[in-house]
Structures are given as structure tokens and as C-alpha cells.
C-alpha positions in Angstrom: 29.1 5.3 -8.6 31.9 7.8 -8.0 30.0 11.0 -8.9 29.8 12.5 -5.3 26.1 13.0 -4.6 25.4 16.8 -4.0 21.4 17.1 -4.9 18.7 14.5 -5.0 14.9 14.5 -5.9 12.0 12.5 -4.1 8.5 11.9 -5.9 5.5 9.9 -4.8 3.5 7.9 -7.6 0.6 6.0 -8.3 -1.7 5.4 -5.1 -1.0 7.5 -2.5 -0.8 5.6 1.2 -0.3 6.7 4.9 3.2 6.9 5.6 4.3 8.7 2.5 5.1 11.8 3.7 7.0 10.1 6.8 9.2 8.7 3.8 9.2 12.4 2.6 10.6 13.6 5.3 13.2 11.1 6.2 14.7 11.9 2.3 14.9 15.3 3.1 16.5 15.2 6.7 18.6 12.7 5.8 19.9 14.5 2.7 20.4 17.4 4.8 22.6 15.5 7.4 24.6 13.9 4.1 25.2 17.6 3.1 22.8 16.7 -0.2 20.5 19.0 -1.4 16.7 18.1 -1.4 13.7 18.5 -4.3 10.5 17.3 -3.7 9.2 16.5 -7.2 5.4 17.1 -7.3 3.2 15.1 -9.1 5.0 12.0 -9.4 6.6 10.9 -13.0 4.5 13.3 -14.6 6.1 16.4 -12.2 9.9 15.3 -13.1 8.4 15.4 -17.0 6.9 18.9 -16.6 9.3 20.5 -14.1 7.0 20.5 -11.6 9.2 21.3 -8.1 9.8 22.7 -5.0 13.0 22.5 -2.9 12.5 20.7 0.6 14.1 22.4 3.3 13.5 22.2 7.1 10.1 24.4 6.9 8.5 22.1 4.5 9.1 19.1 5.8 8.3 20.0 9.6 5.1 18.5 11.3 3.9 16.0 8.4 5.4 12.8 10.3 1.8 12.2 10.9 0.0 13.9 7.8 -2.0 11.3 5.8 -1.6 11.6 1.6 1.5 13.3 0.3 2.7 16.8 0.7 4.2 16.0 -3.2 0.9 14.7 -4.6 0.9 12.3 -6.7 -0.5 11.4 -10.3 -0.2 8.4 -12.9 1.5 9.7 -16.2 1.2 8.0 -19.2 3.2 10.2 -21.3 6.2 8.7 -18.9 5.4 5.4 -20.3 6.7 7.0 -23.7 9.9 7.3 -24.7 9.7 11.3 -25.3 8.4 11.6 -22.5 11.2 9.6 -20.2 13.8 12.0 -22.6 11.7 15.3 -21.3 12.6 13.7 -17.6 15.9 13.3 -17.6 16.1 16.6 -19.4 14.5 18.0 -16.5 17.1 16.1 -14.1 19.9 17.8 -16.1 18.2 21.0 -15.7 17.9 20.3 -12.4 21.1 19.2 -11.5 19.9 15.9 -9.6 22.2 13.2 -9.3 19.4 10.6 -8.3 16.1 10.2 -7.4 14.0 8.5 -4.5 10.6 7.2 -6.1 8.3 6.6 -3.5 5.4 3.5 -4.4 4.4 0.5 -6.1 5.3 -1.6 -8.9 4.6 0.7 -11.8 6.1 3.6 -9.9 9.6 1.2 -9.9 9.0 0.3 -13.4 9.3 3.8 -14.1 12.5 4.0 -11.7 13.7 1.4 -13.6 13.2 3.0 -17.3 14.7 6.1 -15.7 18.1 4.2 -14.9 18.2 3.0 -18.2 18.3 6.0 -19.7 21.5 7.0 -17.3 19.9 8.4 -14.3 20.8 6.9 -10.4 17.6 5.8 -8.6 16.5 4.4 -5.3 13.0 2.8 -4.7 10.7 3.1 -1.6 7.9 0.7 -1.1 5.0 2.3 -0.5 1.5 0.4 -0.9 -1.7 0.0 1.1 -2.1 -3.3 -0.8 1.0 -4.6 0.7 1.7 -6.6 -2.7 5.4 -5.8 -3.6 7.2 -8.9 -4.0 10.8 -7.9 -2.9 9.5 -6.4 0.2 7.9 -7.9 3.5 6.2 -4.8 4.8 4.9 -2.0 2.5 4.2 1.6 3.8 1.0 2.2 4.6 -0.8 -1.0 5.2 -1.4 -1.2 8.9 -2.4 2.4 8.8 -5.1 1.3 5.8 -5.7 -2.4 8.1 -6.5 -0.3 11.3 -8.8 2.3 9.3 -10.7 -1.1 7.6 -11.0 -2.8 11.3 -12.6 0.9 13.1 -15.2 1.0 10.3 -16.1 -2.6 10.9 -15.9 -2.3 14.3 -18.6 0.2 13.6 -20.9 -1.5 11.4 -21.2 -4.5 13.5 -22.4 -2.3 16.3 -25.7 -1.4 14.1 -25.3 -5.0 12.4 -25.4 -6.7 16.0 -28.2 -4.4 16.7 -30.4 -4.9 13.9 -29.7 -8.6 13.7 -28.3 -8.2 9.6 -25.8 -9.5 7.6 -23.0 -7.1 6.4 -20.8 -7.5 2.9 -17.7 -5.2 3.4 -15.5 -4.9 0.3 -11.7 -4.0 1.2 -9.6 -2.9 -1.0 -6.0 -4.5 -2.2 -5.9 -5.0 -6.2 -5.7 -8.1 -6.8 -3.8 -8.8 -3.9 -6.0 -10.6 -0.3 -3.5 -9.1 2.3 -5.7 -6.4 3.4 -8.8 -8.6 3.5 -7.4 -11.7 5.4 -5.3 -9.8 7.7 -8.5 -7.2 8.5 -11.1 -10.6 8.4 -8.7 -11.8 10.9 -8.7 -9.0 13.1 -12.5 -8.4 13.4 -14.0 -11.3 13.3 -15.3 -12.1 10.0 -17.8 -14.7 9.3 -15.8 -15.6 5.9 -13.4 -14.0 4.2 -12.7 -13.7 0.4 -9.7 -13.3 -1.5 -8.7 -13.9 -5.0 -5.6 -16.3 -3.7 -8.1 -18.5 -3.0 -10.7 -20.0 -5.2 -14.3 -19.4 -4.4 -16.7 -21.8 -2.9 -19.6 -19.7 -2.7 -21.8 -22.6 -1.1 -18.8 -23.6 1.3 -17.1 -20.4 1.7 -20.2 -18.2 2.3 -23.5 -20.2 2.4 -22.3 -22.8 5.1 -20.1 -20.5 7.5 -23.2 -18.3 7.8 -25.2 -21.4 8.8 -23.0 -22.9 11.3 -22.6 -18.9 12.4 -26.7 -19.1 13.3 -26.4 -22.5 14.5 -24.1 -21.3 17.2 -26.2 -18.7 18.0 -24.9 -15.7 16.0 -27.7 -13.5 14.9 -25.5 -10.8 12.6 -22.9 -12.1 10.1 -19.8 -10.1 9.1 -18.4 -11.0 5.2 -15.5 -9.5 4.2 -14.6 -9.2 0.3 -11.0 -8.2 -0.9 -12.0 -5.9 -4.3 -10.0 -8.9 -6.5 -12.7 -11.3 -5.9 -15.6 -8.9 -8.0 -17.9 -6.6 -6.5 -19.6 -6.4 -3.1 -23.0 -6.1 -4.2 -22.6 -9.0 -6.3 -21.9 -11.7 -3.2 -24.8 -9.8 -1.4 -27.3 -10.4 -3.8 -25.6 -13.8 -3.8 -26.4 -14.0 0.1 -30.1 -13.0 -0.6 -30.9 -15.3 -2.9 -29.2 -18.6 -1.4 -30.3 -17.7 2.2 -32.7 -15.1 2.3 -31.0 -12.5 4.3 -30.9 -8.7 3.4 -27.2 -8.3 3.5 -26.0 -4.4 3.6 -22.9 -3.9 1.5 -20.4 -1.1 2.5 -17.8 -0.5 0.1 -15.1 1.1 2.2 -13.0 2.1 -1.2 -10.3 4.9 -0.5 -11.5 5.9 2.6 -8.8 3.2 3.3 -5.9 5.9 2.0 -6.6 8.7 4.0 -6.0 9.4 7.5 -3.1 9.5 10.3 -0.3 6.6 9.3 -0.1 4.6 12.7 2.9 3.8 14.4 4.4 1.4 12.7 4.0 2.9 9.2 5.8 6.2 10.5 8.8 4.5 11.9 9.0 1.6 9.0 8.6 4.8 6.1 11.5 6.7 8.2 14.4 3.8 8.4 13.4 3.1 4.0 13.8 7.0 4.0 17.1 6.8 5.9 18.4 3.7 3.9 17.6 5.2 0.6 19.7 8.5 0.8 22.6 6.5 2.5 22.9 4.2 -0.4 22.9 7.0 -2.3 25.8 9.0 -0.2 27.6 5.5 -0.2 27.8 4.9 -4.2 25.2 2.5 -4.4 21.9 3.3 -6.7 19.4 1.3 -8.5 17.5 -0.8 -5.7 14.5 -1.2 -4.1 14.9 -0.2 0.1 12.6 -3.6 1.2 11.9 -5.1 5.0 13.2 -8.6 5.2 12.9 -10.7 8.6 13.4 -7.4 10.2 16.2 -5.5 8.8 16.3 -3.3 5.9 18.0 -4.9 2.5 18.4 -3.3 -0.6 17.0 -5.5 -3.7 18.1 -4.3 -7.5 14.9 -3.0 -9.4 14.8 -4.7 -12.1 15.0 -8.3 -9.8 12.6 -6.9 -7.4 10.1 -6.2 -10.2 10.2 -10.2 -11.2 9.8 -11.1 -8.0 6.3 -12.3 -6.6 4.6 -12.4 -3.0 2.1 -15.1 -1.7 -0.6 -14.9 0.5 -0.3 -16.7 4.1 -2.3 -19.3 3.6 -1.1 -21.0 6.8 -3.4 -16.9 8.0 -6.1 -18.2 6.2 -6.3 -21.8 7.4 -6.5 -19.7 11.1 -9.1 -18.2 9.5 -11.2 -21.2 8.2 -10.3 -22.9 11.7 -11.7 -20.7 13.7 -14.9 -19.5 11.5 -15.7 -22.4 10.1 -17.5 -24.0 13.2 -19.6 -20.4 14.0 -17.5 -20.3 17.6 -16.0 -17.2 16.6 -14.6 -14.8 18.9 -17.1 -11.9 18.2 
């Protein structure tokens, strides 16, 4: 790309996760040290179709390194998904005068970015996912902040669980993706685990562990349900009628979204942020900005989008290993 860059949009779409605005702000500052101009496009695809704007200067992007959600909001449009309305955004980009744009989330936010670049305009993608399910990428923004929220509230429960002597049924969320559930299962505990990457053995996965779990002594019983595997309630009434218990079932839903990104989300959203407006001041466009054994890489959209991530399964055999037997470190 020869066109010298001289004003750029960013947008956040489809599920908003801890760490956007971090990304946010790294586009901006970034921009601002590349001499580029900055506009935050507000409500996603649906705010570049409508000319929903505002221009991102030092002010606005000041103190929300930490902020939870997105400063930018962020909406699901299906009148994107048509071609008059892709035509009304890059009309707007024109009107605009931006010679690329930073989208900020998930698949269906790149297969917009992707539709966008067809039609003539330079994008950059930034992964940004509590589900932590985009292929191209090893680490997306926002899932240890969503792990650490999911592993406090469980903490929690199991206080009054222990207490009370009870079986709990937590449902985590993740798509149809287990990430969140095995690496949070991991992390507290968990009498079993479930996740749609593996099939389910309700008399072996469920009935069993909690057996050898009394067996050994345990009293309280911690079951943790990624939302791909069906509902919650469904595996507690499950629980009740194969072994009597009265299991309570928390549904921690997008409680899991909100909140201060930790650590590792704020520094991982800044260096995509960083990489993103670089390529773009550099002549390079139409990539994904993706963490791979470390570094940052840049993977073309439209192979990013075919590409596919698997669960850890050597995680979950960890996981069976050391639950299985009821000797669990809880």
C-alpha cells in the first residue's frame, strides 16, 4: 500500500471483553506518535454504517487502561451483513476520510473486516474474545480477566458450598468453545468439568467423580459446565436424580465481561494495539494482529478466518488425573 496513512478509525464489535479499551487506547497513542489521525467509531459495524463518531485525542483516551467494556460500545449489525449496508460504510469512510480501520473482536467482527477490504477499504484486525476461540491467535483479549472473575466467584461459592455440605453446578461461559471452563475447572478445583470438546459421560464424567470425591472424604462437590455443553440446570437436575444431592446452579453469564482487565490482558491488548497501527504506517493492511509462542505475527484475514483452534486436551487429561481419584487439591 503506497497511500501514506494520514487518518485511521478503530471500532469494537460483537461481545464486548476486558481489555478492549486498552486496545483502544494503544490505536489512538500509537496513531498519534505515527502522526495519524484517530476516530473512534462507536457502535461497532453498525456506527461506521450510520456515522456514528467521535475523534480520539489524548483527553479521551486517558485513564481507561484499566476501564472494563468499551468507551466505543459496541453492537451486532445485521444491516452490515448486507450489501447496501457494507456500501453505506465505506461511504462513510470516504466521508470520513479514513485510510483504514482497526476492528477490534471476534470472528464475525473479522468477517466483517474482511467484506470491508473487499469492497476497497485497508483493515487491521484485533483479537479480542473472552471465549479465547480465535483460531489464528494463541491468546485473545480478555480471557484471563473473564478466567480470574469465573475463579473469585467460585472461590466464593465453595465457601457457603463447603459450609453447607452441597453440591454446586456453575455454568461458564465460552460459546461453543471449553477454554474458559477447563482452564477455570483447573484453577479451582473442580470436581468435573464439562466441555463440548469432549463427549459427555454423564455416569463417568459426573456420577463417578462425585463418588470417589465422598469416598475420599469430600463433603461439597464443585461442577463446572462450559455453556456449549447445554444448560446448568439441566446437569443439576441430572445430579439429583442419579445421586440424590440438591445441587445449586449458578449461572455466572456476563458477569464474566465486566470488570477491571488484569494484567496480562492490559499489556497483551496494548502490543496488538501497537502492532496494528505500525502495520498500518508500514504499508501492510488486511491481517489479523495474533500472539504466537510469544511474539506478535500478523495472519491475513481471510486465512485466519479458516483457521481452527483445539482444546488442550493434554489440560484436560491433568484434569481427569487429578479429579478422577477424589484426592483433589481443595
Amino acid at each position: 500500500m503506497d497511500k501514506k496513512i494520514r487518518r485511521i478509525g478503530v471500532l469494537t464489535s460483537g461481545g464486548d471483553s476486558p481489555g478492549m479499551n486498552a486496545a483502544v487506547r494503544a490505536v489512538a497513542r500509537t496513531a498519534m506518535y505515527y502522526g495519524i489521525e484517530c476516530i473512534g467509531i462507536r457502535r461497532g459495524w453498525q456506527g461506521l454504517i450510520n456515522s456514528d463518531f467521535v475523534i480520539l485525542n489524548q483527553d479521551m483516551v486517558r485513564h481507561i487502561l484499566g476501564r472494563g467494556g468499551t468507551i466505543l460500545y459496541t453492537a451486532r449489525s445485521d444491516e452490515f451483513m448486507t450489501e447496501k449496508g457494507r456500501e453505506k460504510a465505506v461511504a462513510t469512510c470516504k466521508m470520513l476520510g479514513l485510510d483504514g480501520v482497526v476492528a477490534i473482536g471476534g470472528d464475525g467482527t473479522f468477517k466483517g473486516a474482511l467484506e470491508l477490504s473487499r469492497l476497497g477499504v485497508p483493515v487491521m484486525g484485533i483479537p479480542a474474545t473472552i471465549d479465547n476461540d480465535i483460531g489464528c491467535s494463541n491468546y485473545t483479549i480478555g480471557f484471563d480477566s473473564a478466567c480470574n472473575t469465573a475463579i473469585d466467584c467460585i472461590d466464593k461459592l465453595r465457601d457457603t458450598m463447603q459450609s453447607h455440605e452441597r453440591c454446586s453446578v456453575v455454568e461458564v461461559m465460552g460459546r461453543h468453545a471449553g477454554f474458559l471452563a477447563l482452564y477455570v475447572g483447573i484453577a479451582v478445583g473442580a470436581t468435573s468439568v464439562l466441555v463440548p470438546e469432549a463427549e459427555l459421560n454423564f455416569e463417568r464424567d459426573v456420577v463417578e467423580r462425585i463418588q470417589n470425591a465422598r469416598l475420599s472424604g469430600q463433603t461439597h462437590f464443585m461442577v463446572v459446565v462450559a455453556e456449549g455443553v447445554g444448560s446448568a440446570i439441566d446437569i443439576g437436575n441430572r445430579i439429583h436424580e442419579s445421586l440424590g444431592l440438591d445441587p445449586r446452579v449458578t449461572v455466572l453469564g456476563h458477569i464474566q465481561r465486566g470488570g477491571a482487565p488484569t494484567g496480562r490482558d492490559r499489556e497483551t491488548a496494548t502490543r496488538m494495539g501497537y502492532y496494528a497501527v505500525k502495520a498500518f504506517a508500514e504499508g501492510r493492511t488486511g491481517s489479523v494482529i495474533c500472539t504466537r509462542e510469544g511474539g506478535i505475527v500478523e495472519t491475513p484475514i481471510e486465512e485466519a478466518l479458516a483457521m481452527t483452534k483445539h482444546l488442550q486436551m493434554d489440560r484436560y487429561a491433568i484434569l481427569e488425573a487429578i479429579s478422577a481419584s477424589g484426592h483433589l487439591a481443595n
